[in-house]
C-alpha positions in Angstrom: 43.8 122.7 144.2 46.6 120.0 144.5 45.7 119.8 148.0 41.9 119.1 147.2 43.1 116.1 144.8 45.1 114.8 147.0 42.9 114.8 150.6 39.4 114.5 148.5 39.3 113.7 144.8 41.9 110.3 144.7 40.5 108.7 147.6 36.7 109.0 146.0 37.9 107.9 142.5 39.6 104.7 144.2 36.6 103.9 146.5 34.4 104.5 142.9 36.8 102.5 140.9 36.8 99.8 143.7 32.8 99.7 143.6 32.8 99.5 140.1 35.1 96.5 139.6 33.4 94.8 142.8 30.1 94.5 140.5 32.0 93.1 137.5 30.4 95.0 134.7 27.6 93.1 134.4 24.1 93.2 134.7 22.5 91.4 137.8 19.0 89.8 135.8 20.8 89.4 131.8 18.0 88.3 129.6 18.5 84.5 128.6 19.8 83.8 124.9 17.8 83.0 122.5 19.4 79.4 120.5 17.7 77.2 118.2 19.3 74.5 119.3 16.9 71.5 121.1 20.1 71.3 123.5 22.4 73.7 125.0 24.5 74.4 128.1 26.3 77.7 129.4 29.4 76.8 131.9 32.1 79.3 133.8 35.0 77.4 133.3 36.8 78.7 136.1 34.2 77.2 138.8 32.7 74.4 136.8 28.7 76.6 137.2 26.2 76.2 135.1 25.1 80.0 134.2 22.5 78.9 132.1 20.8 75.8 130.1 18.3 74.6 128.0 17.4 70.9 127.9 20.7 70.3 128.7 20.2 67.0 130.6 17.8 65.6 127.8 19.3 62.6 126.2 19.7 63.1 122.3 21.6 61.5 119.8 25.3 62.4 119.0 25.9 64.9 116.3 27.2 64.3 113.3 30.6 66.1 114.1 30.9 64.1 116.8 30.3 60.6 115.1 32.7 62.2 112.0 35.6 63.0 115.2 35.0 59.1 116.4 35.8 57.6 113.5 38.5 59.7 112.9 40.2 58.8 116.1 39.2 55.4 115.7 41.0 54.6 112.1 43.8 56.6 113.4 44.2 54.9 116.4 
């Protein structure tokens, strides 16, 4: 039986465990999210790709946390 393990078993559950880590876990067609947002963007910040958007390259005006963060660095500064 050890001998089996050794000569038969191991190698498979590495080649399997190999295979397995090779496809990442994840599914190859994910459904897209569903945001209620007019504007959105979804970015892998390792390699800088965009996994998914919507409307991201619509112009809209800022939002209020970002006009509340501009003043804030503007009477601090």
């Amino acid at each position: 039986m050890r001998k089996f393990m050794k000569t038969r078993l191991l190698p498979l559950l590495i080649a399997l465990t190999l295979f397995f880590s090779a496809l990442g876990g994840r599914p190859a067609h994910a459904a897209a999210p569903t945001v209620s947002a007019k504007s959105a963007i979804l970015i892998d910040m390792r390699g800088g790709q965009v996994l998914w958007e919507k409307n991201a390259y619509e112009p809209l005006p800022p939002a209020s946390t970002t006009k509340i963060l501009t003043a804030i660095t503007a009477i601090e500064n």
